[in-house]
C-alpha positions in Angstrom: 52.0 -37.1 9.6 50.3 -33.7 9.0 52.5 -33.3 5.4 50.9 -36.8 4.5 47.9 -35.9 5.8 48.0 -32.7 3.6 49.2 -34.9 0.3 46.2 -37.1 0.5 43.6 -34.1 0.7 46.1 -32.1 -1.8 46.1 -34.7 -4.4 42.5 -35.7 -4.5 41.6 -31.9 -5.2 44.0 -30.9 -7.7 42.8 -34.3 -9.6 39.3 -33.6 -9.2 39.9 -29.6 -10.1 41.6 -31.3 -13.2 38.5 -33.6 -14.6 36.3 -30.4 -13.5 38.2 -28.0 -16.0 38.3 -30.5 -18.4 34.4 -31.1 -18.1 34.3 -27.2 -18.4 36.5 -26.7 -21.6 34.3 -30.1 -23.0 31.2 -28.1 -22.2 31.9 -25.2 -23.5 33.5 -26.6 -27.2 30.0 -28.6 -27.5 28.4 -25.4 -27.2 30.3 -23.5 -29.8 29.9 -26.6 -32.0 26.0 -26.5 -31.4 26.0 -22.5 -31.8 27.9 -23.5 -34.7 25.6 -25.8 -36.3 22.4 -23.6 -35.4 24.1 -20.6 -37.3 24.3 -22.7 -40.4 20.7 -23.6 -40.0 19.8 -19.9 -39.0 21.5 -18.5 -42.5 20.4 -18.5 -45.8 22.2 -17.3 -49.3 21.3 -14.1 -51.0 20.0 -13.7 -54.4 24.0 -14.3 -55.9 24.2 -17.7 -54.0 26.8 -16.5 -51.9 25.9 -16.2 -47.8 25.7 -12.5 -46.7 28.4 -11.5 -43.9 26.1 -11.1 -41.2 27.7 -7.4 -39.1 25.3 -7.3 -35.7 25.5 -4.1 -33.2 24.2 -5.0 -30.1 22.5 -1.9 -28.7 18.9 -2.6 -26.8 17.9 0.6 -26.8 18.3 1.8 -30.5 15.6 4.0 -30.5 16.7 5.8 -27.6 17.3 9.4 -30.1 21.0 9.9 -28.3 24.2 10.4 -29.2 25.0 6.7 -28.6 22.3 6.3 -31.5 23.5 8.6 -34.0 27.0 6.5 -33.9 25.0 3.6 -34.4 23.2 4.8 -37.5 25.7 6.4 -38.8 27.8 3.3 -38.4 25.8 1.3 -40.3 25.4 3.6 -42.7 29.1 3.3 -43.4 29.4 -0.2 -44.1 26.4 -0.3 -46.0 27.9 2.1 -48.6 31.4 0.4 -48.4 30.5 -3.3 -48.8 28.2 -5.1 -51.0 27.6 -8.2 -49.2 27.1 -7.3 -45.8 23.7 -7.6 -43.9 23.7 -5.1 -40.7 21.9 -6.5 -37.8 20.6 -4.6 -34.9 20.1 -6.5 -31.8 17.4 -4.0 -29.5 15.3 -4.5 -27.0 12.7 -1.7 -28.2 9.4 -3.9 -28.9 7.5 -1.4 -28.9 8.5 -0.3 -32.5 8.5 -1.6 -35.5 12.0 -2.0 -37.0 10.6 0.7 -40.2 9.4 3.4 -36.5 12.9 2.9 -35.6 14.7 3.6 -39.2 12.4 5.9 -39.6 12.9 7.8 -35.8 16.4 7.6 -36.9 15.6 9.9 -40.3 13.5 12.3 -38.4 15.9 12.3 -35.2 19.5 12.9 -37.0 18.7 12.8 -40.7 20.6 9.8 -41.2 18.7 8.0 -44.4 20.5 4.5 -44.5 21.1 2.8 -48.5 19.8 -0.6 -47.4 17.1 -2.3 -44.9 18.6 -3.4 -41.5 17.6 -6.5 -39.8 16.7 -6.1 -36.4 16.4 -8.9 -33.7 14.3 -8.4 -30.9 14.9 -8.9 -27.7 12.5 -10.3 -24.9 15.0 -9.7 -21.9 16.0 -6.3 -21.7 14.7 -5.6 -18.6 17.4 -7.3 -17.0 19.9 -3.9 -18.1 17.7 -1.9 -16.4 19.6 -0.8 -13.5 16.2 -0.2 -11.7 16.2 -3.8 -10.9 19.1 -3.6 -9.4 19.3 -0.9 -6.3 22.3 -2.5 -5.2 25.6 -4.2 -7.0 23.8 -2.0 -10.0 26.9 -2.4 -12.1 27.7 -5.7 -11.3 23.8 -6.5 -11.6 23.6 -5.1 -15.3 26.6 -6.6 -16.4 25.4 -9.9 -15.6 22.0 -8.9 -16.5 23.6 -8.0 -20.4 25.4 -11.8 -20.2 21.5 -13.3 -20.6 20.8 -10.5 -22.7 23.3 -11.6 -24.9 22.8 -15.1 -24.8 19.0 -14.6 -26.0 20.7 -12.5 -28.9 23.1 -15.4 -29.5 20.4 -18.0 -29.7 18.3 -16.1 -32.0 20.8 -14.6 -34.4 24.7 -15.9 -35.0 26.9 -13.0 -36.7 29.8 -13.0 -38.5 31.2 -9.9 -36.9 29.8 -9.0 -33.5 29.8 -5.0 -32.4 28.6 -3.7 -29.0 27.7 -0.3 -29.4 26.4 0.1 -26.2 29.0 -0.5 -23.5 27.7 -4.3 -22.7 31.8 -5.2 -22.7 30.7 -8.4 -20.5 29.1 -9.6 -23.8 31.9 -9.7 -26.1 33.7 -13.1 -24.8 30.5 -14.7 -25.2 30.5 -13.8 -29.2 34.0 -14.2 -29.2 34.8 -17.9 -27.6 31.2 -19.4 -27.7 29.8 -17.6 -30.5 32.7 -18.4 -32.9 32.9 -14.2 -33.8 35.2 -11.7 -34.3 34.4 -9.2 -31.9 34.7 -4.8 -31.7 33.2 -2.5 -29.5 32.6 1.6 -29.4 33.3 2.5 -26.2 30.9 5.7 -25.2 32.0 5.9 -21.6 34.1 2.8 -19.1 31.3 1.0 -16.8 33.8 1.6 -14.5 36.6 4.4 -14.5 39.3 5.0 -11.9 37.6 8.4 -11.7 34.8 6.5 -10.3 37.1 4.3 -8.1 39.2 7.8 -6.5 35.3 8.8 -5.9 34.5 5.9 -3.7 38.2 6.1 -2.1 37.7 9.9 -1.2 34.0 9.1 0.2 33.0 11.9 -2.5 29.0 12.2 -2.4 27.9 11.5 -6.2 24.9 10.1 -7.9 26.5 6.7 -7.9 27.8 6.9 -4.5 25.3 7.1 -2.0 25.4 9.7 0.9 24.9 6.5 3.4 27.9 5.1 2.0 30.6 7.9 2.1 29.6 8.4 5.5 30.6 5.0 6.5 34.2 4.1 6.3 33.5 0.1 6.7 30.6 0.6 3.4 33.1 3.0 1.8 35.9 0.5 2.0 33.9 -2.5 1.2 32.3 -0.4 -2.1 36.4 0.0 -3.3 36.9 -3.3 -3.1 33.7 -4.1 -4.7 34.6 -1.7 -7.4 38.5 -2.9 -7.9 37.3 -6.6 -8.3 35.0 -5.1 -11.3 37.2 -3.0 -12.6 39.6 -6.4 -13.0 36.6 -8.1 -14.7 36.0 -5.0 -16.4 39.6 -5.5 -17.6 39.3 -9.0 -18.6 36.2 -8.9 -20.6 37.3 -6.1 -22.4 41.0 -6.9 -23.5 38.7 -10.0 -25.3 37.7 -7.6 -28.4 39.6 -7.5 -31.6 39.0 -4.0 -32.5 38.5 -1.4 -29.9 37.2 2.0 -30.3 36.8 4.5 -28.2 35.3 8.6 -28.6 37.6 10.7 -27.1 41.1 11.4 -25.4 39.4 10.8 -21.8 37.7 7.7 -22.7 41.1 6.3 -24.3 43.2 6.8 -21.3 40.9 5.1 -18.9 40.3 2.1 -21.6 44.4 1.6 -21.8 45.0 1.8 -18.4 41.9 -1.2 -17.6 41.9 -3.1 -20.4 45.4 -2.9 -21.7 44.6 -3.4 -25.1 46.4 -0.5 -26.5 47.5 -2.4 -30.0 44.0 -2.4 -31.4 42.8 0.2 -29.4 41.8 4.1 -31.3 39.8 7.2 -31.2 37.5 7.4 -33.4 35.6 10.8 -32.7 31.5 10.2 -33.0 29.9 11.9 -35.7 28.3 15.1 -35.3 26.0 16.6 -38.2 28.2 19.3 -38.6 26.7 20.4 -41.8 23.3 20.7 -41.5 24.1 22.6 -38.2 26.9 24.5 -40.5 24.0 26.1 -42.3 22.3 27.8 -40.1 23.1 31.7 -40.6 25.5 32.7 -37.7 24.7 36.8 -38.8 20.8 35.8 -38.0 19.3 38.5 -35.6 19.4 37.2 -31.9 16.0 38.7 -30.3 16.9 42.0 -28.4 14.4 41.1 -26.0 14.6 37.6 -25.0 17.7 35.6 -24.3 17.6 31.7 -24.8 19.9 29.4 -23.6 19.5 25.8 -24.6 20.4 22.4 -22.8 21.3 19.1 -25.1 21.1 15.7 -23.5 18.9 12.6 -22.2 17.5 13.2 -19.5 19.7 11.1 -17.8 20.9 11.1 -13.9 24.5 12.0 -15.0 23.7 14.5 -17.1 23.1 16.7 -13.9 20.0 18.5 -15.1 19.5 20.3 -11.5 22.8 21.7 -12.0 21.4 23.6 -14.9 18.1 24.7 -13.1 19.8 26.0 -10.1 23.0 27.4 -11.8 19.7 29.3 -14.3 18.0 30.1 -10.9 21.0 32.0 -9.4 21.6 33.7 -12.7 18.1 35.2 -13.0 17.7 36.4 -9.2 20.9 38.6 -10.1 20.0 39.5 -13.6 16.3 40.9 -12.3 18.4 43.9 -10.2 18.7 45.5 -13.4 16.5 46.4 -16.6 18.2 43.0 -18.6 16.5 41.3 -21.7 14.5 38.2 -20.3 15.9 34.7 -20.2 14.9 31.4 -21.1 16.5 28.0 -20.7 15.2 25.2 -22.7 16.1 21.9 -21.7 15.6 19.6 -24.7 16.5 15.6 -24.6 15.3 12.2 -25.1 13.9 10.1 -22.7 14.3 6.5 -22.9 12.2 5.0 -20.5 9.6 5.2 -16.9 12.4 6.2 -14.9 14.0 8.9 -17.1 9.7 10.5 -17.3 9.9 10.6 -13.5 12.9 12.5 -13.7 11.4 14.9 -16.0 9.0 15.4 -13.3 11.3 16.2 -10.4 13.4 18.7 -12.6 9.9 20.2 -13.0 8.8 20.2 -9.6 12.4 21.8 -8.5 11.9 25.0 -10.8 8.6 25.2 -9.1 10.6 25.2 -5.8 13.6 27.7 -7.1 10.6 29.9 -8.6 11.7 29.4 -11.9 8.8 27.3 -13.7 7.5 30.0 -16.1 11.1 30.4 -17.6 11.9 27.2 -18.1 10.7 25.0 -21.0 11.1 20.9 -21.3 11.1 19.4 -25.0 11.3 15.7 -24.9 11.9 13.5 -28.0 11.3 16.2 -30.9 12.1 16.3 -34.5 15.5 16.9 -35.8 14.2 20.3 -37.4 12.5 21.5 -34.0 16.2 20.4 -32.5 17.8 22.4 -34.7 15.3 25.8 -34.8 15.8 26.4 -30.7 19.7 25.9 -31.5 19.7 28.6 -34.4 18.1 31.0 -31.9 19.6 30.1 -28.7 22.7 32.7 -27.7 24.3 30.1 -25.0 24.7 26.5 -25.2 24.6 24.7 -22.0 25.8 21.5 -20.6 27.1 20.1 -17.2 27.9 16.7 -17.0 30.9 15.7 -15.2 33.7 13.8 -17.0 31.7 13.7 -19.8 32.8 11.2 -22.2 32.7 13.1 -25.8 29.8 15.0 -25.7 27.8 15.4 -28.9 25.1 18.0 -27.9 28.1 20.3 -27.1 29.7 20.0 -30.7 26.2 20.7 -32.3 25.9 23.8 -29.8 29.0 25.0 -31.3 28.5 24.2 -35.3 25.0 25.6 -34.6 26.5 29.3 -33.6 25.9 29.3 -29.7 28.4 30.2 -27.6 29.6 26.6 -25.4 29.9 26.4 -21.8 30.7 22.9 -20.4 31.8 21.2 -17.5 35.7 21.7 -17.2 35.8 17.8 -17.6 36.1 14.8 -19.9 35.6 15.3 -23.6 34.6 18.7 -23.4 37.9 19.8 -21.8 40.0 17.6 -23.4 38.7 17.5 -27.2 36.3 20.2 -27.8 35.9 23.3 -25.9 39.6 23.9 -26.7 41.4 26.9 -28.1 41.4 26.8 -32.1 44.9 28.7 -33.7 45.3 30.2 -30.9 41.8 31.7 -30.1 39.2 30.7 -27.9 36.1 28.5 -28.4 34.1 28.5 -25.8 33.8 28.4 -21.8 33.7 26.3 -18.9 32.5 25.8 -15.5 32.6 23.4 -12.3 30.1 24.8 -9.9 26.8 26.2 -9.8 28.4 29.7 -8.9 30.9 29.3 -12.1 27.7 28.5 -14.4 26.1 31.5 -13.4 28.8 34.0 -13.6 30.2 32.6 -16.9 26.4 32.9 -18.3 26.4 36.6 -17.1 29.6 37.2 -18.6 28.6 35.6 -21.9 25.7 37.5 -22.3 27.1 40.7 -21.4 29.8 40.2 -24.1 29.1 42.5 -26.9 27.3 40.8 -30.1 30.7 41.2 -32.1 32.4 39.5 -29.5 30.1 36.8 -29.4 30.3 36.7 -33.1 33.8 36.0 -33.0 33.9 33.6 -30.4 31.3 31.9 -32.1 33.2 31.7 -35.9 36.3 30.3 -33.9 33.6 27.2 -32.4 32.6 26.8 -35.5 35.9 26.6 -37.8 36.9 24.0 -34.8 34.1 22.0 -35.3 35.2 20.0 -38.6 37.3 16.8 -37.3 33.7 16.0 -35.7 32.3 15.4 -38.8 30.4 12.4 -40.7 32.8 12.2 -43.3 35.9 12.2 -40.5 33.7 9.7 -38.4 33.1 7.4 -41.8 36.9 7.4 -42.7 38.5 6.6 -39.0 35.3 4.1 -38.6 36.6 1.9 -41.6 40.2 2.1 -40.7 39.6 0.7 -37.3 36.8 -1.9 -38.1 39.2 -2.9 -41.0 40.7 -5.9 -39.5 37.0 -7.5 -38.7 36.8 -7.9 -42.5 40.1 -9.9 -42.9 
């Protein structure tokens, strides 16, 4: 009686499941057939009566001045120069620029000066990425929020070829099956990493894992499993893209082992402006009197600005014992939006705590030549993210003649701050302790030992250049164009 019982519930369902998938599939088809239809409507042909391949790069914050940015530019850039009938579209949420401020930002930020005009789409939802609005679930939250993002750039503009250059992986089935695309991606850094996950499982204090949290072993457990059901979707999303790119040998290894995708999967190293960093004079007379060292990132949370402060802090309480040259840190970055000002502010207010405000200075968003005058005469190059992904502002540290110090993580460890024939390139650190004494060391290295170190940075510095970027760029995207 009960097996019967069960067969007549059992059989109902799985029916019902059946019409409901069905429905699904049906729904879905009609949608690609109307998304279809409206890209036909949507497209006109150029001036040879042939319709432009439409190339769109989703990235809503284009005019954001990072590293993220300069691959963008420089991207497009690339297949402007290589093919003729190819219209590059930027999908950005930055309304608050005109799309000539952004090309032009992009000139004066990295002195990238693109052949053709770029179409760019504006977006009205990009709040819904911000992970302000989301104080919990954040990276669940912003990947749903970048769905509806997506769909609002669908609607308004149907590529041939969709890119996300951005890290919005949860977009690319939505080009891919619905939109009717084929689909790549640059991956800057994994939403999720199993770096991240061994955090949560070793209730590690971070900036994404609260102090509340690791010391609760119910949250704690709860957060991994959380974070193991998104690194799944992570998975599933991502293993939809056609061409997968990634920047370095840290960011590869986590993309294979979550997405799996290994076949179309390569590095392709960001591009760096080598050159024009190249140029500056490494025999220039550092000031005998004044020591600068110089910070390059967005002020982002990761980015682990107070690291910098209070590693600088400890460095200059010792260095004061003695009769030392002054020292000056100079923390220079973009910042991208409300949240990354008030951060700005609390760096501030903590090298007013550590005593420290007089000999610290804060550029935000300045011209490419301001960027590159405070690297010519900086003698240390600073940065401290952990498991930094590539790491852009180290490379120019290094082609621009300062002597490196990292974080003994990610790119930098892996790709960059690594012994060049044989000799060394640079330095790196952990802790706020290893910051400081490596910074004493360096500066207490005679100026021909600097010298040296610095010629071996530089000499290593060439695979990150535009031209390697342009030629690894086409061989990957290659297939999209078949």
């Amino acid at each position: 009686a009960c097996f019967r019982l069960l067969c007549s519930l059992l059989i109902p369902a799985l029916f019902l499941s059946g019409i409901l998938c069905v429905c699904l599939v049906a729904l879905l088809w009609g949608i690609r057939l109307w998304i279809q239809q409206r890209k036909k409507q949507l497209t006109s042909a150029g001036t040879d009566g042939k319709r432009p391949l439409l190339v769109a790069f989703f990235h809503p914050y284009c005019n954001a001045g990072g590293g993220g940015e300069r691959v963008l530019w420089c991207a497009i850039r690339t297949l402007q120069k290589k093919y003729r009938n190819v219209t590059c579209v930027v999908y950005t949420g930055d309304k608050d620029a005109t799309g000539e401020e952004i090309v032009e930002g992009a000139f004066r930020r990295f002195n990238i000066k693109l052949p053709h005009p770029v179409k760019f789409v504006f977006l009205e939802k990009r709040y819904l990425v911000e992970a302000s609005l989301y104080p919990h679930f954040t990276l669940l939250g912003q990947s749903l929020g970048s769905v509806f993002l997506g769909w609002e750039a669908l609607l308004k503009c149907v590529p041939d070829i969709y890119i996300d250059s951005m890290g919005y992986a949860f977009t690319l089935p939505l080009f891919k099956y619905l939109g009717g695309c084929r689909v790549g991606c640059y991956v800057h850094y994994p939403t999720i990493s199993t770096d991240m996950l061994s955090v949560v499982r070793n209730q590690d204090t971070r900036f994404n894992n609260a102090a509340f949290i690791t010391s609760n072993p119910l949250l704690s457990k709860f957060k991994l499993v959380y974070y193991y059901f998104f690194a799944f979707m992570y998975g599933l999303v991502g293993s939809c893209s056609d061409v997968i790119m990634v920047n370095s040998s840290w960011t590869l290894n986590h993309i294979l082992s979550l997405w799996r995708a290994g076949a179309c999967t390569s590095v392709v190293y960001p591009p760096c402006d080598v050159q024009t960093f190249l140029d500056i004079p490494l025999e220039e007379k550092k000031s005998a009197t004044e020591y600068s060292i110089v910070s390059v990132s967005q002020f982002r949370p990761e980015k682990d600005h107070p690291l910098q402060i209070r590693a600088f802090a400890k460095l200059l309480k010792e260095k004061r014992l003695g009769q030392q040259p002054s020292l000056k840190l100079i923390l220079i970055g973009g910042c991208r939006n409300q949240q990354d000002k008030e951060r700005v502010d609390n760096l501030k207010c903590l090298c007013v705590e550590l005593g420290v405000s007089n000999d610290v200075t804060f550029r935000i968003n300045i011209p490419f030549e301001e960027l590159k005058r405070h690297l010519a005469e900086a003698t240390i190059g600073l940065h401290t993210m952990w498991n930094e992904h590539f790491g852009i502002g180290v490379v120019e540290c290094m082609a621009a003649g300062t002597v490196i110090l990292a974080h003994n993580s990610g790119g930098p460890k892996l790709d960059i701050v690594v012994p060049y024939e044989g000799h060394i390139t640079g330095f790196l650190a952990e802790n706020e302790d290893n910051y400081a004494e490596t910074m004493a060391y360096i500066l207490s290295l005679s100026p021909e030992k600097r010298l040296e170190i610095r010629e071996n940075a530089r000499r290593s510095v060439h695979r990150f250049s535009d031209q390697h970027f342009e030629e690894t760029f086409l061989l990957s995207v290659d297939p999209l164009f078949k």
